[in-house]
C-alpha positions in Angstrom: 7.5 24.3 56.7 4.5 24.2 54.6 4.6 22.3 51.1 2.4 23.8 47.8 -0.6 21.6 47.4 -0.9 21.7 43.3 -4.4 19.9 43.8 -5.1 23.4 45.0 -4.0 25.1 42.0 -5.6 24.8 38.0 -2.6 24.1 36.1 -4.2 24.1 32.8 -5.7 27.7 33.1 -2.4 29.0 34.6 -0.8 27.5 31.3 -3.5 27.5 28.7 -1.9 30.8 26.6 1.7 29.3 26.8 3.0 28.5 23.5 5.6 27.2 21.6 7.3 27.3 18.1 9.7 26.0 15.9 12.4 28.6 15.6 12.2 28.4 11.8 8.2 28.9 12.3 8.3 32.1 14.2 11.8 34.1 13.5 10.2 36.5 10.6 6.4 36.8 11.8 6.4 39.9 8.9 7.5 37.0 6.1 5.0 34.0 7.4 1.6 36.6 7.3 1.3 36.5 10.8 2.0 40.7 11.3 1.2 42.4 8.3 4.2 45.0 6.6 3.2 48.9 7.0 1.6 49.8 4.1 2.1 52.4 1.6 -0.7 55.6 2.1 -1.3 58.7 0.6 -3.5 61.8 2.7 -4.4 64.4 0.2 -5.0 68.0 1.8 -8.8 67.7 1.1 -9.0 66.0 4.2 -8.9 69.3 5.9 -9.6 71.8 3.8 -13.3 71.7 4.6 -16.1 70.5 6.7 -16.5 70.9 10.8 -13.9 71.0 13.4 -12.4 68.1 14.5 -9.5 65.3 14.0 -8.9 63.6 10.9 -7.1 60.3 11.8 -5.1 59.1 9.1 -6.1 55.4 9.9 -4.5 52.0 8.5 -5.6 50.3 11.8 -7.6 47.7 9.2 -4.4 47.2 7.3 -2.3 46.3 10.1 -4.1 44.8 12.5 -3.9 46.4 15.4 -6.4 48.7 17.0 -7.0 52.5 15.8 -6.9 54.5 14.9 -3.0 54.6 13.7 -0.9 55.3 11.3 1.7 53.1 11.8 2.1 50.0 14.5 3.8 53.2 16.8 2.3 56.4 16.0 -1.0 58.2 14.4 -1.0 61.2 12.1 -4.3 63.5 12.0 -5.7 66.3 10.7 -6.7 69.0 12.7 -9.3 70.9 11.1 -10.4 74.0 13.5 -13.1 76.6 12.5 -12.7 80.1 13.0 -13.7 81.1 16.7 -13.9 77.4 17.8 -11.7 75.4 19.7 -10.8 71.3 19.8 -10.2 69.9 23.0 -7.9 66.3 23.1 -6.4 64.0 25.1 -4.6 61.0 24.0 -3.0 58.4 25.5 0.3 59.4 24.5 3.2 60.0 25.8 4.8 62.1 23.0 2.6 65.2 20.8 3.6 67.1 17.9 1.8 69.4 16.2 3.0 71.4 13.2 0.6 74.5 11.6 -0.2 74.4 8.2 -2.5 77.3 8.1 -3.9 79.7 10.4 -3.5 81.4 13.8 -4.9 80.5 17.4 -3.4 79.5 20.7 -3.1 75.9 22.3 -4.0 75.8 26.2 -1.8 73.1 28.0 -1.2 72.7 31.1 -1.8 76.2 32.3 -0.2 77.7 29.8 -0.7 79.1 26.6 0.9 78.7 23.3 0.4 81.3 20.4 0.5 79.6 17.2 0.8 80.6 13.1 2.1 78.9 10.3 5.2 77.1 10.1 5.2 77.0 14.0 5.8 73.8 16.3 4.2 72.8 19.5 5.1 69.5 21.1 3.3 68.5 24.2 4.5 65.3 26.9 1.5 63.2 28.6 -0.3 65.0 31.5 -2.8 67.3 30.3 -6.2 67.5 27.8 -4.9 70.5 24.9 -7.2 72.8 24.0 -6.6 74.5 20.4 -8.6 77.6 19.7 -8.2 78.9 16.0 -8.4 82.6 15.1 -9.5 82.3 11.9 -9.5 79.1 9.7 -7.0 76.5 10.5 -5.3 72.9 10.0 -2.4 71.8 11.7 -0.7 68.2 11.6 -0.5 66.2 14.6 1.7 63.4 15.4 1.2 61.3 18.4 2.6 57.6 19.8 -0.6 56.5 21.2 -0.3 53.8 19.4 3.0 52.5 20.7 1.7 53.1 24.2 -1.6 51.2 23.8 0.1 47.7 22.6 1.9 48.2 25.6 -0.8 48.4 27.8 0.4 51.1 29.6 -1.1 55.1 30.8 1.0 57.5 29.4 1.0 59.8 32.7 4.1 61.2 33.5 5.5 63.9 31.5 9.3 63.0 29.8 10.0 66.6 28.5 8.9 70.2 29.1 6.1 71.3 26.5 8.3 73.5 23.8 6.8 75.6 21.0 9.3 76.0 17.8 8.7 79.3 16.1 8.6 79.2 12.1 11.2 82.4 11.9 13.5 80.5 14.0 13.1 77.4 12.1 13.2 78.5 8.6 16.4 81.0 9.9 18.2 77.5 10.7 17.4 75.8 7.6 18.6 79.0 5.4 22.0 78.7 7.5 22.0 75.0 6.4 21.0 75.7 3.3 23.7 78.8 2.5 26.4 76.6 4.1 29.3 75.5 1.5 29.3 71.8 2.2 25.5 71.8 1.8 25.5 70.4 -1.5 27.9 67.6 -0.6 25.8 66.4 2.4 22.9 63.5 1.3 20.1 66.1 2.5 19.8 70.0 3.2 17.3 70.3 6.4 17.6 71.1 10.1 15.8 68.4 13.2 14.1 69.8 15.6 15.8 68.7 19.1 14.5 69.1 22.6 17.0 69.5 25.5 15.8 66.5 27.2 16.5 64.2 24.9 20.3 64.6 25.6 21.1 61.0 24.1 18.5 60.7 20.7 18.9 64.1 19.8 15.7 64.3 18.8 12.4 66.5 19.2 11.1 64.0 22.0 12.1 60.4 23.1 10.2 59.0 20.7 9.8 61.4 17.9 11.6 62.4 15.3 10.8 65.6 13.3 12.8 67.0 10.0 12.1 70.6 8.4 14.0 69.9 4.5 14.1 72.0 1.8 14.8 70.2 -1.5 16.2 72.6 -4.3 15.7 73.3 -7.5 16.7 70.0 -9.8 17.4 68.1 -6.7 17.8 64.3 -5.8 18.5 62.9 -2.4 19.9 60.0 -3.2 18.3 56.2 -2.1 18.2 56.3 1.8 16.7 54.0 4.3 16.0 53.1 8.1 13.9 51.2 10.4 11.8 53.7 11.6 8.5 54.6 9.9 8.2 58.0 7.9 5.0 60.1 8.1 5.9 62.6 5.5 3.8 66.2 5.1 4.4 68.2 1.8 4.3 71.6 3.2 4.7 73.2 0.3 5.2 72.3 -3.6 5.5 73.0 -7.2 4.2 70.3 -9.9 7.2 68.2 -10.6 8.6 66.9 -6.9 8.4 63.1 -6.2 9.2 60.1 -4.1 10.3 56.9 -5.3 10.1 53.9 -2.6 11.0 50.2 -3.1 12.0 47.4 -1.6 15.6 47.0 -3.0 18.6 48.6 -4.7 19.7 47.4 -7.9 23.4 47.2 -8.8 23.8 50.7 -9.5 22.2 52.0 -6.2 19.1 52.1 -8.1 15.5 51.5 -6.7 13.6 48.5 -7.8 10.3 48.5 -9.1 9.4 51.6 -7.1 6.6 53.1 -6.3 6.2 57.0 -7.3 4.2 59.3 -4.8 3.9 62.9 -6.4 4.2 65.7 -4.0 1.0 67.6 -3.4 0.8 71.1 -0.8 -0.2 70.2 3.0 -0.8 66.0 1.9 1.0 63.6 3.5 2.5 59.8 2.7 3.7 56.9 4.6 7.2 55.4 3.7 7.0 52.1 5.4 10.5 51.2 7.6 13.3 49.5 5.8 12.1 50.8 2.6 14.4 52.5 -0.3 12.8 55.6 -0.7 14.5 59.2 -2.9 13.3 62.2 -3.5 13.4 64.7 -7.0 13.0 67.8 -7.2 11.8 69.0 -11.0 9.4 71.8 -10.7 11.9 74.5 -11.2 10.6 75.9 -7.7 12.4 74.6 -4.2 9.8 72.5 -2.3 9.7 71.8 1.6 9.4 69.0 4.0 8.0 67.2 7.1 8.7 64.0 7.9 8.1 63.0 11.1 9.5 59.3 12.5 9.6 56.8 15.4 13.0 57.1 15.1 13.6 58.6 18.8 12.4 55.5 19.9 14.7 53.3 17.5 17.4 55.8 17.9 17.3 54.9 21.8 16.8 51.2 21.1 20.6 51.5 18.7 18.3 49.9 16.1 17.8 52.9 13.3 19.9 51.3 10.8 20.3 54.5 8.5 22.3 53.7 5.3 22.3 55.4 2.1 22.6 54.3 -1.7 25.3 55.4 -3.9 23.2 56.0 -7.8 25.7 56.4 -10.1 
């Protein structure tokens, strides 16, 4: 039997990136500096309203570190912005796609198939194919994708996990008026439907790693404090004067936020709520406004990590 001859082997390059800490030195990388938080970002609807075709990525790369673009250390929100008659071809690493149409008409080539689109309507897309988005006449739609995620894993994002799926807006808004007409509504801590996909049998969400929410806030309206682990991309999709978000760190004794932050609600803009922040809603524009927000939370849903609690404001 053969013995290992180490004189043949460099011991100091195969151990040169081993490290080691003091527990007390390490536990909260977030609290020591060495990861930054996810920080708060507004993306006002300018961003698409004009210019060429093409993605607008809604980038805090710089801010946290990582490489971009991304929205948050998982997923990256864009812009679509697609000119009448022209068309956008992508193709990102990603194993999860969601795109939701703020304005326009066209068709989404995938795969060999093709997806009609209009406003209010849906299309997520798995990893596989390049999507081509041809616009009939002038259009922005808001994509969602977890390239991100799979990049700091150093992985290819090539089998699909889910069947591409296209959510129609009557069908969607139909679900939300049920919700919405439904006698308990007012006694439940929001009034909106989430978008599900058959595959995810166990998240219940709109793929494994998405999670997508279409909420209607009513007239005079507060959801009260809520929050959970996984990161909020929130679009505005539509608005009066008068709506809000307030986001902190921490509750006060009455279920209040402290020192919050106050983001006013503008048509087709969008926010970040950063995970494990307080965050409410208000509703005083005399008009009901409507909702996006779109989460990792498939992902921390699978993981049992999500951690949803609410507040209790007096």
């Amino acid at each position: 039997m053969s013995t290992r001859d180490e004189t043949t082997i460099d011991l100091d390059e195969l151990t040169r990136d081993g490290l080691f800490f003091e527990y007390s030195q390490a536990a909260d990388p977030i609290g020591s500096g060495a990861i930054p938080p996810v920080p708060y970002a507004e993306f006002p609807a300018a961003l698409h309203e004009q210019g060429p075709t093409g993605a607008i990525p809604l980038d805090l790369s710089p801010q946290l570190r990582c490489p971009g673009p991304a929205t948050s250390p998982s997923l990256c929100a864009n812009f679509l912005h697609i000119r009448p008659g022209e068309s956008l071809r992508v193709r990102p690493n990603a194993s999860s796609q969601l795109y939701f149409v703020m304005r326009g008409r066209g068709r989404t080539q995938f795969d060999g198939r093709e997806f009609p689109w209009g406003p209010g309507d849906f299309v997520t897309l798995p990893a596989g194919d390049a999507a081509v988005h041809e616009a009939e006449v002038d259009a922005a739609l808001y994509w969602v994708h977890d390239e991100p995620l799979v990049r700091y894993l150093g992985a290819r994002a090539e089998s699909p996990t889910f069947r591409p799926t296209l959510y129609r807006a009557e069908a969607a808004r139909a679900e939300l008026a049920k919700a919405e007409a439904d006698p308990e509504a007012q006694r439940r801590s929001r009034i909106s439907v989430l978008l599900a996909n058959r595959a995810c049998d166990q998240t219940l969400t709109v793929t494994p790693t998405l999670w997508a929410m279409l909420g209607v806030l009513p007239v005079g309206d507060i959801q009260v404090p809520h929050r959970h682990q996984s990161v909020a991309l929130d679009l505005i999709i539509d608005c009066k004067p008068g709506c809000s978000t307030l986001v902190g760190k921490e509750l006060d004794d009455h279920g209040r936020i402290l020192d919050p932050k106050r983001v006013d609600w503008k048509p087709a803009s969008a926010f970040v709520t950063p995970p494990g922040h307080w965050h409410a809603h208000y509703n005083e524009s005399g008009a009901p406004a409507y909702l996006l927000p779109i989460q990792d939370a498939g992902l921390q849903t699978y993981l049992r990590a999500l951690d949803i609690r609410f507040g209790a404001p007096d």
